[in-house]
N, C-alpha and C positions, 0 to 999 in steps of 0.2 A: 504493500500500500504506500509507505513513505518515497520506494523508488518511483513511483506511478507522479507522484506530487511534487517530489524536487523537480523533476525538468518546467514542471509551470511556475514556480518560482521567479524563473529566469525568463519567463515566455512571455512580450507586450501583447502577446494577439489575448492572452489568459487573462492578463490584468485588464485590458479592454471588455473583454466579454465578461469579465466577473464584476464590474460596474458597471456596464450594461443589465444586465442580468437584476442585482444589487437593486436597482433604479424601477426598473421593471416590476418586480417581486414586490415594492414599496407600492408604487402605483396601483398593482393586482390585489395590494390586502387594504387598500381603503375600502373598498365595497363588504369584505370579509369584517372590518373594524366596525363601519358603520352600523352594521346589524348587529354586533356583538353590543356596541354601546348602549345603542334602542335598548335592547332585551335586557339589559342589565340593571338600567335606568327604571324599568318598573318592578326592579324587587326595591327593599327596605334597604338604608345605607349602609347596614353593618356586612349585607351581602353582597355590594354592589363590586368593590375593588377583586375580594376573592373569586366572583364568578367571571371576570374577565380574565384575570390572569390564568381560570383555568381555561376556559375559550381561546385562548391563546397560545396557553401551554399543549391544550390539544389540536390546534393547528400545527405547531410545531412538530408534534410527533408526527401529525400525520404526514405533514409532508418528509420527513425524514423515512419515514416507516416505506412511502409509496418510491422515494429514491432508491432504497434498497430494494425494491423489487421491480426495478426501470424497466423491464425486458416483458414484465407482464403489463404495467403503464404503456408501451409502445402500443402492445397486442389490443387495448383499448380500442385503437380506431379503427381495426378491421371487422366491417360491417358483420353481423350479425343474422339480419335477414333485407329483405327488399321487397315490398309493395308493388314494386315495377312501374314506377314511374321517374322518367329522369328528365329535369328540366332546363333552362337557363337558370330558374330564380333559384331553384329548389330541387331535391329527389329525396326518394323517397327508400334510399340505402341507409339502413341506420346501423351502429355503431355503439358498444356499451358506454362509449363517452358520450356520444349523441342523447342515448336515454340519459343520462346522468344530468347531464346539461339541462333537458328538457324537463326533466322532473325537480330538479334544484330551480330550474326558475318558474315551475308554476307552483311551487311553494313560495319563494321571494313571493309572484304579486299577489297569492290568497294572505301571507301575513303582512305583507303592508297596505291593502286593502283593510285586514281588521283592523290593523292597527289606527290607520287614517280612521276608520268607522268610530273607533272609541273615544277619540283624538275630539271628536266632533259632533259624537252622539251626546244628549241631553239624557239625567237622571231624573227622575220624581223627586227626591226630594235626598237633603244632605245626610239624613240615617244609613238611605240606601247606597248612596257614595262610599262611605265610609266602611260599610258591610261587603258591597264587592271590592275594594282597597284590599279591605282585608283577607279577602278571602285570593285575590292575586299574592300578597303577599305569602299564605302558606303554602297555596298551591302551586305556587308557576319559580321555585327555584331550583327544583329537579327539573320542570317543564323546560324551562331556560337553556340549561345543562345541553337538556336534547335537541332542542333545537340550533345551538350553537353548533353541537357534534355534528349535524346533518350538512349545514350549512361549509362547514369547516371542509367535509368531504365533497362538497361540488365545486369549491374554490381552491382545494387541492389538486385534484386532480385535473383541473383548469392550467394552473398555477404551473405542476409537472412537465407537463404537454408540452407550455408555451416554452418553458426552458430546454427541454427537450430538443427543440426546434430551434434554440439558439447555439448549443455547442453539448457538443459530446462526451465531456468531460465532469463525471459524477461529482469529485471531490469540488468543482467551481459552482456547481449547484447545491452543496450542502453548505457552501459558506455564505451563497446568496440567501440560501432559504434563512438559516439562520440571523446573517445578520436583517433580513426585512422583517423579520420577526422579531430580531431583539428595537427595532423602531416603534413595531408595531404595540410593543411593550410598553415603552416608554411614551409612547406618542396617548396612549388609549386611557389613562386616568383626563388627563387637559380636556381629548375631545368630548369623552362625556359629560365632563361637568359644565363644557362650554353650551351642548347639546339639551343636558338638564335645563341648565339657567335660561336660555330661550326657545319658547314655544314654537314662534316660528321655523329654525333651524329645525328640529323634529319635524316637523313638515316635507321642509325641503330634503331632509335626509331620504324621510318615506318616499318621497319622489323618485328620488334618485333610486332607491331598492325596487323600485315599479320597473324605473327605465332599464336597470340591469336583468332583471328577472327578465324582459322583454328579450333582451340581448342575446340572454343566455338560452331563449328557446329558438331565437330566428339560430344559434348558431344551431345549437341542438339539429335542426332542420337544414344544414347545409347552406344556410344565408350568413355572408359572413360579414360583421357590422364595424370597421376598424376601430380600434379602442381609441385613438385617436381622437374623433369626432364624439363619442359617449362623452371621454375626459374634460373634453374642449366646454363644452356643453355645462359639465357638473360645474365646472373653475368660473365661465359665466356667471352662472346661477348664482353660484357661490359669494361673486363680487358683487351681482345685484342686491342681496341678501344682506351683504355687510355694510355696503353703501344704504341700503333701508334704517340698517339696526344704526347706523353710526349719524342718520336723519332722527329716528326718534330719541336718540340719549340726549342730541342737540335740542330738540324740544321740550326734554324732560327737564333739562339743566337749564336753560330762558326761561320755563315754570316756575321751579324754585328760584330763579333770582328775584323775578318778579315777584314772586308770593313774599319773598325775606324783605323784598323791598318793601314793600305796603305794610310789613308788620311793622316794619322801625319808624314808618311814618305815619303808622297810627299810636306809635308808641311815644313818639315825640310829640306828637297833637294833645294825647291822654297826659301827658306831663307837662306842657305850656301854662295850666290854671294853676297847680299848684307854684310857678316857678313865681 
């Protein structure tokens, strides 16, 4: 193994392809992060750090776990069965990565679908608020668990693929998978809490998990969507989003001066008779 490693040491095409890769692998677990934050964000705060890191940590295995067994990962995209229909847009070959694809993104949009649903559905009254709170709180941090698991496996094996397809050498893929993941690590307390703290942001997260589930099933189906244009697309959103939030603090902050104003100069008014 060590001989296999030293000559990429000295190799600039390996240093290029393993920041390549590196970059890539970062890119590919924002979508992975986002939904891990979501789900995490509606258990109780004592659960919240430990159910990501293990989200995370089991990302990590799994993609280490699917490295080591790269030769059956390849075998992934040899079709399976055929419908017999072959198109320009589309055919109708499918492929165990194809179902994987297709069945991980029509989970993405039925739980950002609910999730939007709850996000925006009205209660009866604040009792009953409080009583499903609670009842997500005991129920849904095993549920979490699972759903991150599922998740983890249709962005792994995504994740594999695309590396797969950029260089052939296992050990530049276990240090990309790693180090995008020790990012993803450190990067995933900030984005949830930034996620937490405004409501709109969970919106446009949800969005964004709609647009990739979409992705994931046109690829699923042999329609291939360049990630390129998705990203391009989220970073817009993104800046619209911030340019809004960074409009309303500007309003919020003109409120309070104005409100602090009016109080000192009803306070100097109420103090003129005694003077």
């Amino acid at each position: 193994m060590l001989e296999s490693i030293t000559p990429l040491l000295t190799d600039p095409a390996a240093w290029a392809a393993l920041v390549t890769l590196v970059v890539m692998e970062v890119v590919l677990g924002i979508d992975n992060l986002i939904f891990i934050s979501i789900l995490s964000n509606k258990l109780p705060p004592e659960h919240r750090q430990r159910t990501r890191r293990i989200g995370i940590g089991l990302a990590l295995i799994m993609r280490l776990g699917l490295l080591a067994t790269i030769g059956w990962i390849v075998g992934l995209t040899t079709p399976v069965f055929d419908l017999g229909f072959h198109g320009e847009t589309f055919d109708t070959s499918f492929s165990w990565r194809d179902l994987i694809l297709i069945a991980g993104g029509l989970f993405l949009l039925w739980k950002a679908t609910k999730e939007i649903h709850h996000a925006v559905d009205t209660t009866p009254s604040n009792d009953m608020l409080e009583k499903n709170k609670k009842d997500v709180v005991i129920n849904n941090v095993g549920a979490a668990i699972f759903q991150i698991i599922i998740l983890d496996l249709v962005f792994s094996v995504d994740s594999i693929l695309t590396a797969v397809g950029m260089t052939e050498h296992v050990p530049i893929m276990m240090v990309a998978v790693i180090a995008a993941v020790t990012v993803m690590l450190l990067a995933a307390d900030p984005l949830a809490d930034f996620i937490d703290k405004n409501p709109t942001v969970v919106m446009l997260a949800l969005g964004f998990l709609l647009m990739i589930g979409a992705v994931l099933i046109a690829d699923g189906f042999g329609v291939h969507v360049p990630k390129g244009y998705i990203y391009a697309a989220m970073a817009f959103s993104a800046l619209v989003e911030g340019l809004n939030m960074w409009s309303r603090n500007a309003k919020i902050r003109k409120t309070q001066a104005e409100e602090a104003a009016r109080a000192a100069l009803n306070k100097a008014e109420s103090a003129e008779p005694g003077v």
